[in-house]
C-alpha positions as CSV (number, residue, x, y, z in Angstrom):
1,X,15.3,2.8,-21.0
2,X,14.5,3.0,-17.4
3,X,14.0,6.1,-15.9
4,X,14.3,7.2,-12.5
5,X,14.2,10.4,-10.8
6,X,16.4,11.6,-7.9
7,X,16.2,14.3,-5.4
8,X,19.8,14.7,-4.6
9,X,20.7,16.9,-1.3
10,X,24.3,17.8,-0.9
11,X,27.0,21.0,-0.1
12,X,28.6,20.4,-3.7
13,X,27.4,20.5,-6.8
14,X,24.2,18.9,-7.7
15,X,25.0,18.1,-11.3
16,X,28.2,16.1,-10.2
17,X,26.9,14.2,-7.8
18,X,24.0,13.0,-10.9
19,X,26.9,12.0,-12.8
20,X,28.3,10.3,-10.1
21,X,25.5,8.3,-9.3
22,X,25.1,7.5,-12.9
23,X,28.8,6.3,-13.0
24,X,28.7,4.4,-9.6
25,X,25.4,2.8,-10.2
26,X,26.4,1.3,-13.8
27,X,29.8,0.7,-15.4
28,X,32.2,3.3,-13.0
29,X,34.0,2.9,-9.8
30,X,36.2,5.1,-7.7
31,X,39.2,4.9,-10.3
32,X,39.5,4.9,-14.1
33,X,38.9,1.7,-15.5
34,X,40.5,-0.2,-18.5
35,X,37.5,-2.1,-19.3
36,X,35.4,0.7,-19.5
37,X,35.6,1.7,-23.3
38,X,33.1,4.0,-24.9
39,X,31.8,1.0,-26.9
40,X,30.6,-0.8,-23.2
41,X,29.4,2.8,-22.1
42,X,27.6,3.6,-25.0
43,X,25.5,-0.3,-24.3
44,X,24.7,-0.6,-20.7
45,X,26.4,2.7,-19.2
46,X,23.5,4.9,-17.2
47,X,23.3,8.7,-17.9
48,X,22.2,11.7,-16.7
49,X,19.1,13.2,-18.7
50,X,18.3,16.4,-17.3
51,X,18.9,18.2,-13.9
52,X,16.2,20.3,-12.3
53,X,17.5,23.0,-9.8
54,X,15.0,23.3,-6.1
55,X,15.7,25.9,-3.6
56,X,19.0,24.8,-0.9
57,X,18.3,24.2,2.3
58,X,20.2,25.3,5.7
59,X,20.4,21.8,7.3
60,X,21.5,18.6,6.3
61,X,19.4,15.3,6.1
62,X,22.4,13.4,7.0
63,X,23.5,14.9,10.2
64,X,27.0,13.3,9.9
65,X,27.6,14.6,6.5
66,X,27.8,18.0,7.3
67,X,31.7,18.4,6.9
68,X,30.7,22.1,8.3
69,X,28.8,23.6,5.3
70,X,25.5,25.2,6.0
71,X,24.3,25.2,2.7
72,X,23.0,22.3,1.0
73,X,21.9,22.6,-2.7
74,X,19.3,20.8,-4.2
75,X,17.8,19.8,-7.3
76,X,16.2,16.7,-9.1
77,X,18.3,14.0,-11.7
78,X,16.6,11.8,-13.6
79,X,19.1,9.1,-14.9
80,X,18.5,6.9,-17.7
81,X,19.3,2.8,-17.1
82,X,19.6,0.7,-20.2
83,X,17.3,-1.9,-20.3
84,X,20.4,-4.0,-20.9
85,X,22.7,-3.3,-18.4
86,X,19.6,-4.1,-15.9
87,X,17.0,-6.8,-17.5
88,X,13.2,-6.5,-16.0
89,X,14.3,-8.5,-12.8
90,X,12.5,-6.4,-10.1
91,X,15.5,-7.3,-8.1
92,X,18.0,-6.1,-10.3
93,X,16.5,-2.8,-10.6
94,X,16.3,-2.2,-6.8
95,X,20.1,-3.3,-6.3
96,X,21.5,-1.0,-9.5
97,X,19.2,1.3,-10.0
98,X,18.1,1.9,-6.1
99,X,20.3,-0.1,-3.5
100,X,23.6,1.9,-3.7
101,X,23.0,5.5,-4.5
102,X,22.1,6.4,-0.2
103,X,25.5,5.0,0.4
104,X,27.6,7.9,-1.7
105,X,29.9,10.2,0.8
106,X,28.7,13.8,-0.2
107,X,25.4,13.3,-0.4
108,X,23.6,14.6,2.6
109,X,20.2,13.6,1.1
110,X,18.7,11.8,-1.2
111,X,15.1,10.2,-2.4
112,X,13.8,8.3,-5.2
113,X,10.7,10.5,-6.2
114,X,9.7,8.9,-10.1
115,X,10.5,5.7,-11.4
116,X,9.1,5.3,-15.6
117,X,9.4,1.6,-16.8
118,X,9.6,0.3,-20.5
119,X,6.8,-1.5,-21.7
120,X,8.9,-4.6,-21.6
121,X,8.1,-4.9,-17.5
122,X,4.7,-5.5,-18.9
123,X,4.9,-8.7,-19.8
124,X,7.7,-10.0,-17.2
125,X,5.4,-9.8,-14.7
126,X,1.4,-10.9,-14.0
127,X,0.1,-8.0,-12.4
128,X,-2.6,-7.9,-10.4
129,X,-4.8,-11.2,-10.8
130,X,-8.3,-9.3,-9.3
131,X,-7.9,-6.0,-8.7
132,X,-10.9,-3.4,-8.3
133,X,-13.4,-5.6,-10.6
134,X,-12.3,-8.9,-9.1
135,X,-13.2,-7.3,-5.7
136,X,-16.1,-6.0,-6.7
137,X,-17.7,-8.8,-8.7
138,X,-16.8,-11.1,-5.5
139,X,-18.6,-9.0,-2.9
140,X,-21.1,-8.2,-5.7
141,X,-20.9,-4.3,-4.8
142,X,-21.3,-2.2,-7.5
143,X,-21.6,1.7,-7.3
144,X,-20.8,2.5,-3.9
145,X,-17.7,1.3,-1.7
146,X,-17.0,-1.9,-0.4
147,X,-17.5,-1.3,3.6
148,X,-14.8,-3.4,5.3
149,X,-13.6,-3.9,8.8
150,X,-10.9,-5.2,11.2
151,X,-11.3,-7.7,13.9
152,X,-10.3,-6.2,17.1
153,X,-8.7,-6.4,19.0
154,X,-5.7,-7.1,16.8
155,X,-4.4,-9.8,19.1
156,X,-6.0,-12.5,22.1
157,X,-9.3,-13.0,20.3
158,X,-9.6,-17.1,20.0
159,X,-11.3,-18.5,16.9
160,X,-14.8,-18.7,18.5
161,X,-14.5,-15.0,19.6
162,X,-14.0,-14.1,16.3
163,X,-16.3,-16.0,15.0
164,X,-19.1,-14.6,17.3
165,X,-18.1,-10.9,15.8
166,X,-18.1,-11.8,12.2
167,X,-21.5,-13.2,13.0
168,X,-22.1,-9.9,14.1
169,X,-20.8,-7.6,11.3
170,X,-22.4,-10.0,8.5
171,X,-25.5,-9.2,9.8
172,X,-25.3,-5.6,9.3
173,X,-23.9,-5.9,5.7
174,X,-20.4,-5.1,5.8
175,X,-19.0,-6.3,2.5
176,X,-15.0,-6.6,3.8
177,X,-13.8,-8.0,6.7
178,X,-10.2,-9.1,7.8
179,X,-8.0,-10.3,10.2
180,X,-4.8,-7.6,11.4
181,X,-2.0,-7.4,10.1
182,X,-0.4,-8.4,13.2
183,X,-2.5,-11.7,13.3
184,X,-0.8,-14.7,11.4
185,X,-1.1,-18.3,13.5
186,X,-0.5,-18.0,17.0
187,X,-1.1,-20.3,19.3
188,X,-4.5,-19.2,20.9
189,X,-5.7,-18.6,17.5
190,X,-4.3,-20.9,14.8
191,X,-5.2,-20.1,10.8
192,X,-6.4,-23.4,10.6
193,X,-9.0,-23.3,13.7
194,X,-10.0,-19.7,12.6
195,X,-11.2,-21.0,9.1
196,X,-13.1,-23.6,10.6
197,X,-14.7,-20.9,12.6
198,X,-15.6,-18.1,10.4
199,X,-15.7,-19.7,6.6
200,X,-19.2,-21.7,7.9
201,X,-20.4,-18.3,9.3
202,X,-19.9,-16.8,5.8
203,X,-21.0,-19.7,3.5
204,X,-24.4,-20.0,5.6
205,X,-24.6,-16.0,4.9
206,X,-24.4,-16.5,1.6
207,X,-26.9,-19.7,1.2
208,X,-29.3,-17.3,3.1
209,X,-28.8,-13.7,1.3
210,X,-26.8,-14.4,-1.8
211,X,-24.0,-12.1,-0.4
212,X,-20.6,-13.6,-0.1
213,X,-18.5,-11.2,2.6
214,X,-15.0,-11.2,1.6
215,X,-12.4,-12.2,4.8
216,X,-9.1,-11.3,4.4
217,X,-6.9,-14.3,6.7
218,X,-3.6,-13.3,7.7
219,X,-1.6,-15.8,5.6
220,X,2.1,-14.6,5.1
221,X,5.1,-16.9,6.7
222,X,8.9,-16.3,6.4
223,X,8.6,-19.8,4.5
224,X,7.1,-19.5,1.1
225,X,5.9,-22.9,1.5
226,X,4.6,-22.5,4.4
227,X,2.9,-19.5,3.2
228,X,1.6,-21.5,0.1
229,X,0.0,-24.1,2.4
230,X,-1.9,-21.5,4.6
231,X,-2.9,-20.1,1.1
232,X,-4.3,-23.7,0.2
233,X,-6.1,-23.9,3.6
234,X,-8.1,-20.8,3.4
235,X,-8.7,-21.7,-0.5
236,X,-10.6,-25.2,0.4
237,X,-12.9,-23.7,2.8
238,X,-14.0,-21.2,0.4
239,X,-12.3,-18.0,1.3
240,X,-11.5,-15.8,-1.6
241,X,-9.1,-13.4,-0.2
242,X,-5.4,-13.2,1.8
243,X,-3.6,-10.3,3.9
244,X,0.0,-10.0,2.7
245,X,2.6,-8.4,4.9
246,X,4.5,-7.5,1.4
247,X,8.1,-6.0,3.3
248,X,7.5,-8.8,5.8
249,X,7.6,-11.4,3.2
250,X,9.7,-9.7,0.1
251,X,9.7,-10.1,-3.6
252,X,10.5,-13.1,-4.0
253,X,8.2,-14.1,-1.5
254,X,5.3,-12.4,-3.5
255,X,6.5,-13.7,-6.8
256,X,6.1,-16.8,-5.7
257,X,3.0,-16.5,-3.8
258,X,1.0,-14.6,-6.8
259,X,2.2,-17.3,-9.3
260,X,-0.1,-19.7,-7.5
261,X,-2.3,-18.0,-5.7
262,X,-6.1,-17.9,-6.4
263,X,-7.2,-15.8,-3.9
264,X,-7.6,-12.0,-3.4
265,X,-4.3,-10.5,-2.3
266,X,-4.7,-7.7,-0.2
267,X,-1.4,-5.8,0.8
268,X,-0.6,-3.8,3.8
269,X,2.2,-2.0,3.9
270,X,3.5,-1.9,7.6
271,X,7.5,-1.5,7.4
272,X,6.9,0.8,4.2
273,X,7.3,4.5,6.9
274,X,10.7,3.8,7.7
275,X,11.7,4.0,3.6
276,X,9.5,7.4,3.5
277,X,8.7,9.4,6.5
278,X,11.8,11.5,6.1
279,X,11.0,14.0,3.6
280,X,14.7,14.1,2.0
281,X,14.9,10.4,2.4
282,X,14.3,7.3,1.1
283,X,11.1,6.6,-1.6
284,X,8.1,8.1,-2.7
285,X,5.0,5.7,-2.4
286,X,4.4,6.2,-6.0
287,X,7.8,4.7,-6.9
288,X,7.7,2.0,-4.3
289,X,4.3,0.8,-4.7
290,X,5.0,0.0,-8.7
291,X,7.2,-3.1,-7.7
292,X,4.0,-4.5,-6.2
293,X,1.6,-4.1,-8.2
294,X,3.5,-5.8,-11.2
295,X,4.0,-8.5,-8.9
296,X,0.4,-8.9,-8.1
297,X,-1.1,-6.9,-5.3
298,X,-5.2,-6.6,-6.0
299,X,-6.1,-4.4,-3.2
300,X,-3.7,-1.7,-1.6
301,X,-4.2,-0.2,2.1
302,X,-3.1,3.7,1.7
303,X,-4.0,5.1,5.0
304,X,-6.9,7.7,4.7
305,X,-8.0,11.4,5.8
306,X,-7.0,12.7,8.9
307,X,-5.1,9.2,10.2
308,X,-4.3,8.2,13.5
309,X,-0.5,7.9,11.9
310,X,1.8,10.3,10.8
311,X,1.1,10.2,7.3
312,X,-0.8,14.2,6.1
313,X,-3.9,14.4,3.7
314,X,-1.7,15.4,0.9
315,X,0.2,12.1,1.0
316,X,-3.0,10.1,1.0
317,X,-4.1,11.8,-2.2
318,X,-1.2,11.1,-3.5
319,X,-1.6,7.4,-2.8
320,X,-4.7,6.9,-4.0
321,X,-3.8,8.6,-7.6
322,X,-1.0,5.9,-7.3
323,X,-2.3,2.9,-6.9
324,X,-5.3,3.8,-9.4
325,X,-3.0,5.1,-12.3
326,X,-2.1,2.9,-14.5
327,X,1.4,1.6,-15.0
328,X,1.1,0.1,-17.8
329,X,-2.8,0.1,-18.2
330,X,-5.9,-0.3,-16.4
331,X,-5.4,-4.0,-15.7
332,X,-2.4,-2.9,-13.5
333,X,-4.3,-0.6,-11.0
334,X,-4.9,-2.1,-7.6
335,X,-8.1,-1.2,-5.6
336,X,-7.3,1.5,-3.1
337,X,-7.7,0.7,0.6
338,X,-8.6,3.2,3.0
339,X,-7.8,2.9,6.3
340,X,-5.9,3.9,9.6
341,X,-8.1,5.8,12.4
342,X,-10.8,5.7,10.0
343,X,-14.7,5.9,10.6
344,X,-18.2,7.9,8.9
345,X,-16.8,10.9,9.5
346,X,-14.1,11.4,7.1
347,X,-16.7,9.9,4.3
348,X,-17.0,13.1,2.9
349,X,-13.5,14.6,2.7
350,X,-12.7,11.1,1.3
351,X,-15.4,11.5,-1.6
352,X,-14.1,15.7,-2.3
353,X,-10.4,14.9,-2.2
354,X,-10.8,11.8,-4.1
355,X,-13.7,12.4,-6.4
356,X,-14.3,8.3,-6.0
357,X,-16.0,5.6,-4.2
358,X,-14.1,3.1,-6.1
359,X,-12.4,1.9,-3.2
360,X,-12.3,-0.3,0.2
361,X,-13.3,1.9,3.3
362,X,-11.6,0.0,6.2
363,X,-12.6,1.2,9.6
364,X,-11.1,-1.2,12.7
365,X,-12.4,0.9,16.2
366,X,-14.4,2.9,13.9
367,X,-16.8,0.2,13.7
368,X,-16.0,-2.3,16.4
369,X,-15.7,0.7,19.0
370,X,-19.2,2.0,18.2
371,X,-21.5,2.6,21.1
372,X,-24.0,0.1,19.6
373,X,-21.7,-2.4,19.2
374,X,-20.1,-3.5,15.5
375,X,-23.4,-3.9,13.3
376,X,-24.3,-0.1,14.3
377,X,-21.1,0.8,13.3
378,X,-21.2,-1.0,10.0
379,X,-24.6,1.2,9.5
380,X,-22.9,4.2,10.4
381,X,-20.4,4.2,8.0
382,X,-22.2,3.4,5.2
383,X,-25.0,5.8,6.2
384,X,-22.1,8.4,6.3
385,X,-21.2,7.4,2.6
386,X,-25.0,7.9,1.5
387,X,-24.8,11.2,3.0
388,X,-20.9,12.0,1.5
389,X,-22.1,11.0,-2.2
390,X,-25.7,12.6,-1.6
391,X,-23.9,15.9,-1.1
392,X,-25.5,16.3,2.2
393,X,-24.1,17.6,6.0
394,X,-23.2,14.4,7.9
395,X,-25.6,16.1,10.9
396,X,-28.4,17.2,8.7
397,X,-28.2,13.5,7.7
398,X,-28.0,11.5,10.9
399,X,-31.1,13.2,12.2
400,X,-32.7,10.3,10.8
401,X,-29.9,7.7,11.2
402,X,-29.2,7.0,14.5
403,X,-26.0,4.8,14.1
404,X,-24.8,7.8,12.4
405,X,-25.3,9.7,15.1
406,X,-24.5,7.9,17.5
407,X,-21.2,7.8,15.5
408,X,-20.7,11.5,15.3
409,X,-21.3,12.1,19.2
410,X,-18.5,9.3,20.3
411,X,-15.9,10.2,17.6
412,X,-16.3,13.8,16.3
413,X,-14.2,15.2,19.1
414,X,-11.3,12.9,17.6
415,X,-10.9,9.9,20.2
416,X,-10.5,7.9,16.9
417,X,-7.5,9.2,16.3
């Protein structure tokens, strides 16, 4: 059985509207059926399996279904789905189990906030193909995490340019680097002509230090492909890693990507705030972020503490515990990515709220914007990550680092963010 759980917001009655959704999103519709015997029910019909009463609320989340009531009760439903009525096709699930329910009249608010799979979803789908050891045994860090970066600006740098500030960061050790999300193959800066600017920049790197940086090429196309070809490109000239829009391109467009793919698929997750920054509304990350993983995302970006987004602490913690728990187990866990408005600073409430450094730091300005240019900043952030494990006060510390301090004095005030 597949298990999801609700949070229904309405002016009626909670436990109604549970059933209702359980009828509307299996075997019912808005009138009595013929077909519908108790033998069909009883095989693929969904039902209610508990109902959770939470505190009402005075406003609705869905302004125009008010119909004048200022009390809205709430309360969580988890509803069983037969495993037959739905299969394990991802897509299925989303459309009867997902794609209907914020359509009912009555309900004035409602999110998806658990979602438990049967072991069957296992093996239907391949999971992540690296992951967190994959990463780790690529970049050959071990112990500590993986520094990474963001060329930036996010858009007008040509290959050469780039090029010139990989150069740049290798030599100061970053383990990570990648292209934005917002950079795919535009005319000033083509995929093609940006491999055969950076990959010789990283090979030589490695021939001279043994350290193979990992660069994450913006890859994903409407066309799958398309998208397969830029994937073979970036394969050939020795890269070992892709970023994947994952809304941009879709399931099926990551089904069929993974399937083939021998790279390092790193996700980001733009698109994913309009499905959750309404409280009442839409998903929880740890719901939505399941699809993905069993269809092959290795490395996850999850924001970070104190982002230049929206997005609170509490939800990043919450991300992080998502991506790392396993689904089904441990081979399923993607390797958290955290990012957005980050730089040294936040090192240490990453490592206290957290309790890891099994994970990819990403810092874009935070590194490229530092007054000593990007190497320094590379320094500073993994100085600040010394001092965050070491258990010792970031300014104690970079009285002997200067990057670090350096660091502190341009963004401490906040001008990260």
């Amino acid at each position: 059985m597949i298990r999801l759980t609700y949070r229904i917001e309405t002016p009626g009655s909670v436990e109604a509207m549970a059933a209702k959704i359980a009828s509307d999103q299996s075997t019912g519709t808005f009138v009595a059926l013929p077909g519908e015997t108790p033998e069909l029910k009883a095989r693929v019909a969904a039902r209610v399996l508990s109902v959770r009463e939470l505190p009402p609320v005075p406003f609705s989340s869905f302004p125009d279904e008010t119909a004048g009531a200022t009390r809205f009760n709430c309360g969580e439903a988890e509803i069983g789905f037969p495993i037959e009525a739905v299969g394990t096709d991802l897509a299925a699930l989303m459309t009867i189990a997902i794609g209907g329910v914020f359509s009912i009249r009555g309900m004035t608010g409602i999110r998806i906030v658990d979602l438990r799979l049967p072991q069957s979803f296992s093996g239907a789908y391949p999971g992540p193909q690296f992951g967190a050891a994959g990463s780790r045994s690529l970049t050959g860090v071990h112990g500590r995490p993986m520094i990474g970066t963001i060329v930036k600006p996010a858009l007008g740098l040509r290959p050469q340019e780039t090029a010139d500030m990989v150069q740049e960061l290798l030599e100061a050790g970053v383990d990570f680097i990648k292209d934005d999300e917002k950079l795919m193959s535009p005319a000033y800066s083509p995929l093609a002509e940006r491999v055969k600017a950076i990959m010789p920049r990283i090979l030589e790197h490695e021939q001279k230090t043994g350290k193979k940086v990992m660069y994450a090429y913006g890859i994903s196309a409407t066309d799958p492909d398309e998208m397969m070809r830029n994937h073979d490109l970036v394969l050939a000239a020795g890269g070992n890693c892709a970023v994947i829009n994952i809304n941009s391109i879709g399931f099926g467009g990551m089904a069929f990507l993974r399937k083939r793919s021998g790279l390092v698929l790193h996700a980001h997750r733009n698109g994913w705030d309009i499905l959750t920054r309404h409280s009442h509304l839409g998903f929880e990350f740890s719901v939505w972020q399941q699809f993905w993983r069993l269809l092959g995302v290795d490395q996850f970006q999850i924001n970070g503490i104190r982002v230049k987004y929206w997005e609170p602490d509490e939800s990043f913690v919450r991300s992080f515990k998502a991506v790392t728990t396993p689904i089904f187990d441990e081979r399923d866990c993607a390797l958290p990515v955290v990012g957005s408005g980050q730089w040294g600073g936040q090192a240490p409430d990453t490592f206290a709220a957290t309790g890891s450094t099994d994970l990819l730091y990403l810092c874009g300005g935070g590194v490229v914007s530092h007054p000593g240019g990007p190497g320094a900043g590379v320094r500073a952030v993994t100085q600040a990550w010394e001092a965050a494990v070491a258990g010792i006060d970031l300014d104690d510390y970079a009285r002997e680092h200067p990057e670090l301090a350096q660091a502190i004095e341009k963004f401490a005030d906040g001008k990260n963010t």
